[in-house]
C-alpha positions as CSV (number, residue, x, y, z in Angstrom):
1,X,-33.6,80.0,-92.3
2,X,-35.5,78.8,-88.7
3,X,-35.8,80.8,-85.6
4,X,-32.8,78.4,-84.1
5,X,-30.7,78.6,-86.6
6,X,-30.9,82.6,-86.9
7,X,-30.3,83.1,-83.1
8,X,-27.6,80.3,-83.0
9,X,-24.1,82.5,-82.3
10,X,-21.4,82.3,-85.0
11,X,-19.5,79.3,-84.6
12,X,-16.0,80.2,-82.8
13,X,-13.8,78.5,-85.7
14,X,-14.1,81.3,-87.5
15,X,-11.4,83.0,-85.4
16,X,-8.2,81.6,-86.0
17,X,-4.6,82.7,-84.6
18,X,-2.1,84.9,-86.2
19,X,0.6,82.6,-86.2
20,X,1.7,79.4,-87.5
21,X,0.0,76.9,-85.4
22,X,3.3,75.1,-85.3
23,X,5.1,77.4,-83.5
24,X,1.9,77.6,-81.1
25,X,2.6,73.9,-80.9
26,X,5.8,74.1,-79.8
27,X,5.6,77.0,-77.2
28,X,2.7,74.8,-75.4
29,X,4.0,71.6,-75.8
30,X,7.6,72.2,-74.5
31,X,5.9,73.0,-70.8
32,X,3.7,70.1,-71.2
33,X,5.8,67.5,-72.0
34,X,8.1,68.6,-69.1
35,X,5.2,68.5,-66.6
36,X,3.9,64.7,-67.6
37,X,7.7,63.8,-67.8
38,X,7.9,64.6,-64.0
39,X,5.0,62.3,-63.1
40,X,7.0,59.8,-63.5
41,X,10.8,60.7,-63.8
42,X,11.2,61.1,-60.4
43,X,9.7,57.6,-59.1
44,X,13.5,55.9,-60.0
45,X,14.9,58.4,-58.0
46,X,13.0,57.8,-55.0
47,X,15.9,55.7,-53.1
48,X,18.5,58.4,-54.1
49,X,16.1,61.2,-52.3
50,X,15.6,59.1,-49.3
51,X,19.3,58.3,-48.9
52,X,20.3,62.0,-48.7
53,X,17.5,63.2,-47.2
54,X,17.7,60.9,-44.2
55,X,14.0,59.7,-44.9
56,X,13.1,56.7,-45.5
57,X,11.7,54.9,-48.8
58,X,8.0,55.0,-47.5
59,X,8.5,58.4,-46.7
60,X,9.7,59.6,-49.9
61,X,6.7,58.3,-51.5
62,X,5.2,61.6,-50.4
63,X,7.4,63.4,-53.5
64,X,5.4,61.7,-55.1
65,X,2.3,62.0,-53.6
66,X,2.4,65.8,-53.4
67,X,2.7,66.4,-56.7
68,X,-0.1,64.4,-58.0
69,X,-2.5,65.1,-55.5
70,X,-1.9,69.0,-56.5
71,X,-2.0,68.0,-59.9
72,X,-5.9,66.6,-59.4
73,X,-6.8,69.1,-58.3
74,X,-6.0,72.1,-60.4
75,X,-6.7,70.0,-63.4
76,X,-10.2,70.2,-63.7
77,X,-10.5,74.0,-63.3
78,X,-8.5,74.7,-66.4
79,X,-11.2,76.4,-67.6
80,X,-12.5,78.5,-64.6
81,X,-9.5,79.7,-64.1
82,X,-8.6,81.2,-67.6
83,X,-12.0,82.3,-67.8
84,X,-11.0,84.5,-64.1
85,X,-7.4,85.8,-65.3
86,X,-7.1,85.3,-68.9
87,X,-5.8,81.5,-70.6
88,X,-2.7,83.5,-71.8
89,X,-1.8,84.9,-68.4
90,X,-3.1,82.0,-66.8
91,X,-0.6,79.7,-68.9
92,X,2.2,82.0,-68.1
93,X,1.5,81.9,-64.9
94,X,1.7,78.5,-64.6
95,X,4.9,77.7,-66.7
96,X,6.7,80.0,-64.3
97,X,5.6,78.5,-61.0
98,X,6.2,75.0,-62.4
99,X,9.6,76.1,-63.2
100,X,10.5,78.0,-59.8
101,X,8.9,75.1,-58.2
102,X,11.1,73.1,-59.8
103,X,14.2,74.8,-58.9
104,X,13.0,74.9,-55.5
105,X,12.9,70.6,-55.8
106,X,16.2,70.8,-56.5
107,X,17.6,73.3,-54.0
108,X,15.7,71.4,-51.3
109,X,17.6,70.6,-47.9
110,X,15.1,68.5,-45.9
111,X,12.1,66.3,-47.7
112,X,9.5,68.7,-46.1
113,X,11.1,71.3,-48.2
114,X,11.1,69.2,-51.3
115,X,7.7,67.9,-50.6
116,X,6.3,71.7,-50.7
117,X,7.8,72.4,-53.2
118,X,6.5,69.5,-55.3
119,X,3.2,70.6,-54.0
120,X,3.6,74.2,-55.7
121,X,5.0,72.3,-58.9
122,X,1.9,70.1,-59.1
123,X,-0.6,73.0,-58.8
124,X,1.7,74.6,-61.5
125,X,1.6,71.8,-64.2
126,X,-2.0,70.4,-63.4
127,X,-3.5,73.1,-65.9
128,X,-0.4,72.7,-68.2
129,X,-2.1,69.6,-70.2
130,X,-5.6,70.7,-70.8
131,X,-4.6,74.1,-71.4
132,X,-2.3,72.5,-74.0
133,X,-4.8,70.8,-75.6
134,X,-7.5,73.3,-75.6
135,X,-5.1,76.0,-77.7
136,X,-4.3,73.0,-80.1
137,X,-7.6,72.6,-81.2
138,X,-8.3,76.0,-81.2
139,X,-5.0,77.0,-83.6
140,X,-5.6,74.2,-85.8
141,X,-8.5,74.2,-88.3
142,X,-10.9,71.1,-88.3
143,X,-9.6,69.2,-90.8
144,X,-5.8,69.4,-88.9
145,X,-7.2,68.3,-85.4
146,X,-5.8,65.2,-85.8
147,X,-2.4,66.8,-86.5
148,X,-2.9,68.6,-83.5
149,X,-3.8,65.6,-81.2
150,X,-0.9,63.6,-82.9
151,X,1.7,66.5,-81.2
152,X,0.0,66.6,-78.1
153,X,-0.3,62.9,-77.4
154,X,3.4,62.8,-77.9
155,X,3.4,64.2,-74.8
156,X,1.0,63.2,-72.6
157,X,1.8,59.6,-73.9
158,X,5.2,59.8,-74.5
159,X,6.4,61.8,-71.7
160,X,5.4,59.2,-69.0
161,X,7.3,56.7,-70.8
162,X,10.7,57.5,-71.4
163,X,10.6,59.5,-67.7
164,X,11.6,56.3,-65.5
165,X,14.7,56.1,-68.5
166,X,16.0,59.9,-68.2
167,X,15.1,59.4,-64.6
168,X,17.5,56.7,-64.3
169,X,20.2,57.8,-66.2
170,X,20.3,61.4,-64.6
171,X,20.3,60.1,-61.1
172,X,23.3,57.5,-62.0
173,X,25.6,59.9,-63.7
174,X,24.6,63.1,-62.1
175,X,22.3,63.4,-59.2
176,X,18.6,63.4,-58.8
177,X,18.6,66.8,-58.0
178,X,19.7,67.6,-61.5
179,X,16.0,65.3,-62.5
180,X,14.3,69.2,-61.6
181,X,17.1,71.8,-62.8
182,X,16.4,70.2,-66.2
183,X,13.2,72.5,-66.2
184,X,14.9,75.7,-65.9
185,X,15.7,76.1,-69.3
186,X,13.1,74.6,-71.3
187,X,10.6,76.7,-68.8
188,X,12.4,79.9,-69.7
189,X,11.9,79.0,-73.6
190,X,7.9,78.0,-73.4
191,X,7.4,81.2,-71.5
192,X,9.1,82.9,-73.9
193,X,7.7,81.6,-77.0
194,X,3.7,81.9,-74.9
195,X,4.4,85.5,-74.8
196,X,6.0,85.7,-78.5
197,X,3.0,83.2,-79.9
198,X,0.1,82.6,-78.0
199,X,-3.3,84.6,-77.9
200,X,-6.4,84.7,-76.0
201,X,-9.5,84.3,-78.7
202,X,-12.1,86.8,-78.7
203,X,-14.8,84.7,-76.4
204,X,-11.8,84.4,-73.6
205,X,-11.5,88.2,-73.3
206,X,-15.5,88.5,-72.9
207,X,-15.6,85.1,-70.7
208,X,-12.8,87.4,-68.4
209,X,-15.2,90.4,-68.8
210,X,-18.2,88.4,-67.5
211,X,-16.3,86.5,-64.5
212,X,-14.6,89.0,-62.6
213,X,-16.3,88.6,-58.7
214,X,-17.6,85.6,-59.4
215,X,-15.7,82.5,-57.0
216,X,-17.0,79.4,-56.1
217,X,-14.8,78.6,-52.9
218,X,-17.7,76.2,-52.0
219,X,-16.8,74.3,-55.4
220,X,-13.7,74.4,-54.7
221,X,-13.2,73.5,-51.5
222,X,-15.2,69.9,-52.2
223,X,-13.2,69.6,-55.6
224,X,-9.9,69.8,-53.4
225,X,-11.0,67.6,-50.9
226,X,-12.9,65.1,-52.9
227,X,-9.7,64.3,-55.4
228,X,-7.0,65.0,-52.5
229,X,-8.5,62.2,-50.6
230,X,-9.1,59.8,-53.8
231,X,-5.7,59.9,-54.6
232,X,-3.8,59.4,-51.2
233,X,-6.5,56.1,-50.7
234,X,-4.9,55.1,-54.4
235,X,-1.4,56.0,-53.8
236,X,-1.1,54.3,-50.3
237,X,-4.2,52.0,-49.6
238,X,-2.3,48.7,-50.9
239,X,0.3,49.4,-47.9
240,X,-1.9,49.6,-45.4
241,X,-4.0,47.0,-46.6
242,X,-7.0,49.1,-47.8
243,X,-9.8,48.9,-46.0
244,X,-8.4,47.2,-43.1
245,X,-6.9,50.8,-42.2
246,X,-9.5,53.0,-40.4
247,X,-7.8,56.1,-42.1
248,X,-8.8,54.9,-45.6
249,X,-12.3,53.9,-44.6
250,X,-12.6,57.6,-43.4
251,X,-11.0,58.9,-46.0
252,X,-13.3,56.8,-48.8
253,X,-16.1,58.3,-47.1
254,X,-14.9,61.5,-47.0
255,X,-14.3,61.2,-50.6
256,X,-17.3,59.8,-51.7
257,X,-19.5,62.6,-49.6
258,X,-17.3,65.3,-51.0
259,X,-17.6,64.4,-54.5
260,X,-21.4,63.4,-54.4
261,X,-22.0,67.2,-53.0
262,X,-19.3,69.0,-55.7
263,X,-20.8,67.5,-58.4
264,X,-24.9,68.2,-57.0
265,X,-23.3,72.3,-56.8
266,X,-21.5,72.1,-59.8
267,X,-24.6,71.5,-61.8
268,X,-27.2,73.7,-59.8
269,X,-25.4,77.2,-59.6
270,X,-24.6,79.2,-62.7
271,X,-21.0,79.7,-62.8
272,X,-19.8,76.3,-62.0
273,X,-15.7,76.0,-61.0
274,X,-15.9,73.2,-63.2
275,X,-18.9,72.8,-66.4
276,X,-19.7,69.7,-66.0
277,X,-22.7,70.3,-68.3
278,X,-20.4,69.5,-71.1
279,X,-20.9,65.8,-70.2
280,X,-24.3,65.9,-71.9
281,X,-23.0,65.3,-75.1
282,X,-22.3,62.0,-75.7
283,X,-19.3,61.9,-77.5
284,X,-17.5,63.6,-74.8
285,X,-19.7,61.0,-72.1
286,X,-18.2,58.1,-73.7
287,X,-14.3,59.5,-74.8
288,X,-13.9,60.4,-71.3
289,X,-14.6,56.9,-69.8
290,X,-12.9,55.9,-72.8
291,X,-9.5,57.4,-71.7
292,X,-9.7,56.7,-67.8
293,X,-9.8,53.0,-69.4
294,X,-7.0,53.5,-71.6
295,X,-4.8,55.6,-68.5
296,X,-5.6,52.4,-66.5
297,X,-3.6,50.3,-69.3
298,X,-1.5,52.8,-69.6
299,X,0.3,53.5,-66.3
300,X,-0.4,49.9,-65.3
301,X,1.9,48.5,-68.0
302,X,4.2,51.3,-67.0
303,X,4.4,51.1,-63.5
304,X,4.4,46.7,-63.3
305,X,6.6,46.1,-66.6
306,X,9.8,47.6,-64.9
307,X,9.4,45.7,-61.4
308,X,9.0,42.7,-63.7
309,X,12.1,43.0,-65.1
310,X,14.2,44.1,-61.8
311,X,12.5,41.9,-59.5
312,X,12.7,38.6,-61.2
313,X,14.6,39.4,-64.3
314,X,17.3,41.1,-62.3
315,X,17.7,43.7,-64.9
316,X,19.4,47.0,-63.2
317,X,16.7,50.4,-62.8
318,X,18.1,52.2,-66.0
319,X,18.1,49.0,-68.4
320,X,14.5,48.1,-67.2
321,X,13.8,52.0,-68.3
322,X,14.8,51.0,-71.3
323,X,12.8,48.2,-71.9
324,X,10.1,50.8,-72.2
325,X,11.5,53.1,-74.9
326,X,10.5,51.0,-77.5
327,X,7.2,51.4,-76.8
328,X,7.7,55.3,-77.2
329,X,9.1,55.4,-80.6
330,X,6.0,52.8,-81.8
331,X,3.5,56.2,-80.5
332,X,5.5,58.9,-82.3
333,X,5.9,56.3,-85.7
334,X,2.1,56.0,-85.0
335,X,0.6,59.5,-84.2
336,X,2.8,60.6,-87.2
337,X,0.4,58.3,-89.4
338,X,-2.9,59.0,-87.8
339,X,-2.7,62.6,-88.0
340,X,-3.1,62.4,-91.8
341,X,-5.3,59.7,-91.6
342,X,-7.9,61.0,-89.2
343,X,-8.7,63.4,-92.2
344,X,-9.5,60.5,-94.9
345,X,-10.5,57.8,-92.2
346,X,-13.5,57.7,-89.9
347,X,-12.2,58.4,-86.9
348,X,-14.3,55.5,-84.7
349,X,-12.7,53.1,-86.8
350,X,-9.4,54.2,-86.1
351,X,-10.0,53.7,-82.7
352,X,-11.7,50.3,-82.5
353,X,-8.3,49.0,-84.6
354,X,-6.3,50.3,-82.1
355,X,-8.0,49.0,-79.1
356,X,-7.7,45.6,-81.1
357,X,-4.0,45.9,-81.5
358,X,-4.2,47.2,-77.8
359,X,-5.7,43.8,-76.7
360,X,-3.0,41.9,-78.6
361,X,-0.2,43.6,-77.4
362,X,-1.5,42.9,-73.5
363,X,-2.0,39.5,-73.9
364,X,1.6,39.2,-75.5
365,X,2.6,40.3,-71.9
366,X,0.3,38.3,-70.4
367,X,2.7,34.8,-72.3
368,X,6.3,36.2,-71.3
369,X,8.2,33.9,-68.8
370,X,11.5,33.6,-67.2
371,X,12.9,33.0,-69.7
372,X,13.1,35.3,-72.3
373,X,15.3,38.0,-74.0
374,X,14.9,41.7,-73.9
375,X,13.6,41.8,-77.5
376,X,10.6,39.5,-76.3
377,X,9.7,42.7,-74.1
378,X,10.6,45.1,-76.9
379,X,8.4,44.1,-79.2
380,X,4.9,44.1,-77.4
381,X,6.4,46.9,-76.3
382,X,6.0,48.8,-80.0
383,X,3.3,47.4,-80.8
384,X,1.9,48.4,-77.7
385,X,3.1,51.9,-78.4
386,X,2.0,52.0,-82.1
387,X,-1.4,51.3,-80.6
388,X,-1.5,53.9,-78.6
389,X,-0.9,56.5,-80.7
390,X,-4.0,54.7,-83.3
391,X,-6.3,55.1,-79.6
392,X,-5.3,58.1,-78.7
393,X,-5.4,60.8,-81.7
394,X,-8.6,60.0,-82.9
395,X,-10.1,59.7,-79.0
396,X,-8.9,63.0,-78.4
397,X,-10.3,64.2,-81.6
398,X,-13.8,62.5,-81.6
399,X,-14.4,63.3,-78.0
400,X,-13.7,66.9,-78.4
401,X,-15.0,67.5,-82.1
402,X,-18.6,68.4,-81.0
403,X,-18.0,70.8,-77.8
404,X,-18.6,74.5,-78.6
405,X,-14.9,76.2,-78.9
406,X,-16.1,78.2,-75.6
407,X,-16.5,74.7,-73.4
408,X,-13.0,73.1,-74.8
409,X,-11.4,74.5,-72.2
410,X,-13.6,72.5,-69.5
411,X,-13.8,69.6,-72.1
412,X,-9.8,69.1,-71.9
413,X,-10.0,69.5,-68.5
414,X,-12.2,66.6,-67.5
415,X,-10.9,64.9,-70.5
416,X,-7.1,65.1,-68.5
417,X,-8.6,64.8,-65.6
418,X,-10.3,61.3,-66.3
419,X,-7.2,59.9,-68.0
420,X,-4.8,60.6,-64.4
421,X,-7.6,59.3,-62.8
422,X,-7.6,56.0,-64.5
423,X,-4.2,55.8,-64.2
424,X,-4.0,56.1,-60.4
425,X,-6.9,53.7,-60.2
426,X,-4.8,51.4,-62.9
427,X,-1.8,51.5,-60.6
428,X,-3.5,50.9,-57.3
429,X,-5.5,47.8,-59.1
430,X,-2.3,46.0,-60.5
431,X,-0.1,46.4,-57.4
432,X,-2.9,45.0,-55.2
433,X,-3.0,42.3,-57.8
434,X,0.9,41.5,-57.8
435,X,0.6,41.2,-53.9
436,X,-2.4,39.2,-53.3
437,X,-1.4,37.0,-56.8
438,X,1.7,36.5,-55.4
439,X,0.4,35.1,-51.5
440,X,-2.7,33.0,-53.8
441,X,-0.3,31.5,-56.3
442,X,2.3,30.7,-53.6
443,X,-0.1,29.0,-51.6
444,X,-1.2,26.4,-54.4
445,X,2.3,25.7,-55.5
446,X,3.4,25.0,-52.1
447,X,0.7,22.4,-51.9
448,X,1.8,20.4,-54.7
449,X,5.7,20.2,-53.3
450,X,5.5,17.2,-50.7
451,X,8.0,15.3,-49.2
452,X,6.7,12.0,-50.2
453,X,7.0,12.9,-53.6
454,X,9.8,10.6,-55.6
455,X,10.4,14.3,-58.0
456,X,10.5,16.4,-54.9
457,X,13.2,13.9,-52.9
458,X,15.2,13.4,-56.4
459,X,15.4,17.5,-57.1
460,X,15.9,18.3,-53.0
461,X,19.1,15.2,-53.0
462,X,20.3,16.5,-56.1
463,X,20.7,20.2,-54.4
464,X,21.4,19.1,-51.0
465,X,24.7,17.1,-53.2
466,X,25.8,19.8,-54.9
467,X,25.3,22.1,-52.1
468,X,27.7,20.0,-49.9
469,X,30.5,20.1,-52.3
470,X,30.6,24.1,-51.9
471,X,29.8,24.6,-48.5
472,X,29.2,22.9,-45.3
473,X,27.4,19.5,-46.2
474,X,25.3,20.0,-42.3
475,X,23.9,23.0,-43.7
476,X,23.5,21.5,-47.2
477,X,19.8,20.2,-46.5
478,X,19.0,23.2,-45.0
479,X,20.2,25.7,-48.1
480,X,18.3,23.0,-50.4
481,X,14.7,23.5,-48.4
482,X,15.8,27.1,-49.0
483,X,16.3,27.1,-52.4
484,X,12.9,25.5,-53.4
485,X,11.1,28.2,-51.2
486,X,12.8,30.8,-53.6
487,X,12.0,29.2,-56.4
488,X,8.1,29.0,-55.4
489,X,8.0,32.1,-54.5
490,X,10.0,33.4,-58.0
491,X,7.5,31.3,-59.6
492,X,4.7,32.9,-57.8
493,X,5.7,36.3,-58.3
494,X,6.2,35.3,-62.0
495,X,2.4,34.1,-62.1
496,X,0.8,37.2,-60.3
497,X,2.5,39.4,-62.7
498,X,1.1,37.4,-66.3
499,X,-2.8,37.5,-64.3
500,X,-2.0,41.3,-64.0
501,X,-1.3,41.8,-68.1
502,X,-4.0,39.4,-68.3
503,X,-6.4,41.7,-66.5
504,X,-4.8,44.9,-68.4
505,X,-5.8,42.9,-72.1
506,X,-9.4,42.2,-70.6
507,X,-9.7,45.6,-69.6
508,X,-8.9,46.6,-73.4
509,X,-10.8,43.9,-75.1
510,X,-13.9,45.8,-73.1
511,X,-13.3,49.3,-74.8
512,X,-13.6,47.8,-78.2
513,X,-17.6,47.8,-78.0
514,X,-17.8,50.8,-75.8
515,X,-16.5,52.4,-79.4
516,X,-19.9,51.9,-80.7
517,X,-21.3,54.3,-78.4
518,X,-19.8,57.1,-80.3
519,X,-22.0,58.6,-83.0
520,X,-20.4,60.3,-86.2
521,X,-18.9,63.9,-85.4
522,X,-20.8,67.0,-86.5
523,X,-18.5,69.7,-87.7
524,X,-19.6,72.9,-88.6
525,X,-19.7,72.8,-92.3
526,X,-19.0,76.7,-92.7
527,X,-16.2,77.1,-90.7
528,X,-14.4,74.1,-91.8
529,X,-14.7,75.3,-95.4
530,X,-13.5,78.7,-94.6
531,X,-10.2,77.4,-93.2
């Protein structure tokens, strides 16, 4: 035996939990599915919150706001905080502020109230996901990572989904305040079931042991600041016109200085708030960028698809939820499937086939019209969500297969972390798309409609005609020039949304050869064998 491989420390696999790892499942997925469902079952709400809060729309935004910003921040310190407190205390912890937080969101009387309190529910949930993730692969053995992934992208792919739907429904047949008491219960059960299942492994206990008086506030302080600012310049900069506002080109800088100096102290002092040391392993490099690519296809598909179909579709705000749904029940049909597969099937070539069918089902968006019937949204909308689930399993599982046990917990951080990222930056990129498309494409269609053109007189006398019969006929030329601006501008609208899929497909045709940076995962022979 060498030198290296005599001092190298047992491999961590070899501890494994006392209970099923099913029931572990369920106790830390039940909180996490609940805290990605309420990035985005609130958004539908929005005009409800307003209305009784006496706010307006723009202002309400900030529920919004609030919570994610909170959520950036805490998510990346997953791991720096379990190692301070304990992950099972820690996860406690944080399923019972998210909870009270939530009732607070629903008792709220004034927005400033509500938007607190979404503050303290953000900073609950942010650790919620990578905490999640981190237990999964610890309760499952190596062989069943895939199994594990498979649950816990059901959440953090599913969640986001279906949220605009329950959302919608909630808020028309109850109230939207009834969109956070949903919480209470299932919150009481996952804490329950963390204190009845979940265990901290041996190398948490000595990680507490060794971290007690040791707190980067410096680290902190630059994290807070660098991803508070980043995500108010992506939730609000298309508004305000981006750069054209002097608070965004403060903030950018701001955000750019901050992040340059966390990451320099992150990597120079010895007990980082956040490893990012684990980045030199290139597996975890490359599935990180991987996912902030596949969160930018992710919520952009999510967040344009519905205004699609309200805006120009006229569809009402709980069918165009809906429309969605589809593309949940494809992921859970497909993660079902991977997770056995992922054990038989190299894992890279998983994901390069679902990128493939991720491309396909893009374009299909990228060819609907005005036109069509709900169905031609549903289907994409499967296939969309079976390939998903083919991405997302195996990315989780690759990426992560090769970290030591100890750095999973910073691993899943950054690995969350990146993915909310993307899909901010996703978000920001299409709506700024929709907007300028809309003013470009208008602009060229208008230049085509003259009136010295023999089609434009023929279709403008034909309206002004039958425009005259219902109405007054002096108006009737009028109401006919009117017409033909909406229908340029409906047109317009239609042709800023198909270059936006069209950007969301390019963007997944250029993760398919990004795959090929992966190498092949080494497992620790031993310990997999043992299990």
């Amino acid at each position: 035996m060498s030198q290296a491989a005599a001092t190298q420390p047992a491999p961590a696999l070899e501890w494994a939990p006392r209970f099923n790892p099913w029931l572990i499942a369920l106790a830390v997925m039940s909180a996490t599915f609940l805290e990605v469902l309420d990035t985005s079952v609130a958004n539908v709400a929005l005009p409800h919150i307003a209305g009784s809060m006496s706010a307006t729309t723009d202002e309400a935004t900030w529920v919004l706001t609030s919570y994610l910003v909170a959520n950036a921040i805490i998510l990346p310190m997953t791991a720096w905080f379990s190692a301070v407190f304990g992950r099972k205390r820690f996860l406690l912890a944080c399923i019972v502020l998210f909870t009270l937080a939530s009732a607070a969101c629903g008792l709220a009387t004034t927005l400033g109230m509500l938007v607190l309190a979404r503050v303290i529910q953000g900073a609950g949930g942010g650790a919620l996901q990578p905490l999640s993730q981190a237990i999964l692969l610890e309760s499952f053995p190596p062989r069943r990572r895939g199994v594990a992934m498979a649950a816990f992208g059901m959440g953090v792919v599913v969640a986001p989904i279906i949220g605009p739907t329950m959302g919608g429904w909630i808020t028309d047949n109850y109230s939207w305040r009834w969109v956070f008491y949903i919480n209470l219960p299932i919150g009481i059960a996952a804490v329950m079931m963390v204190l009845a299942f979940v265990e901290d492994p041996p190398y948490i206990r000595r990680m507490v042991s060794a971290a007690k008086g040791r707190i980067d506030f410096m680290g902190f302080g630059l994290l807070a600041v660098w991803l508070a600012t980043l995500q108010i310049i992506l939730d609000r900069g298309q508004e305000v016109d981006w750069f054209a506002a002097p608070w965004v080109r403060w903030f950018a800088v701001i955000s750019g200085v901050a992040m340059v100096a966390f990451i320099v102290r992150e990597l120079v002092i010895d007990n980082p708030v956040v490893n990012l040391r684990v980045l030199k392993e290139r597996n975890f490099a490359v599935g990180t960028l991987l996912i902030a690519l596949v969160g930018v296809v992710l919520y952009g598909t999510i967040a344009i698809l519905p205004l699609f179909l309200q805006e120009l579709m006229g569809y009402p705000a709980l069918d165009s939820g809906l429309a969605l749904s589809p593309r949940g029940i494809g992921a859970i049909l497909a993660m079902v499937v991977v997770g056995r597969l992922i054990a038989r099937v190299d894992g890279r070539f998983l994901i390069a086939f679902g990128f493939i069918v991720l491309t396909y089902a893009a374009w299909q968006f990228a060819g609907i019209n005005l036109n069509i019937t709900l169905m031609n949204v549903a289907w994409p909308n499967i296939v969309m969500g079976v390939a998903m689930g083919f991405v997302f399993v195996p990315l989780a599982t690759v990426t992560m297969a090769d970290l030591p046990q100890a750095d999973m917990g910073s691993g899943s951080g950054l690995f969350n972390l990146m993915r909310n990222i993307g899909g901010g930056i996703g978000i920001s990129l299409v709506t700024t798309m929709l907007a300028r498309g809309a003013q470009r494409h208008q602009a060229y269609l208008a230049a085509h409609i003259s009136a010295y053109s023999q089609t434009t007189r023929q279709q403008l006398g034909a309206m002004q005609a039958a425009l005259a019969q219902v109405g007054d006929p002096g108006l009737a030329k009028i109401r006919a020039y009117g017409l033909v601006q909406g229908m340029v501008q409906h047109q317009a609208a239609a042709m800023a949304y198909l270059d936006a899929f069209r950007f969301l497909a390019g963007t997944c045709l250029v993760c398919i050869p990004l795959v090929l940076l992966f190498h092949r995962p080494r497992h620790t022979g031993p310990a997999v064998a043992a299990h």
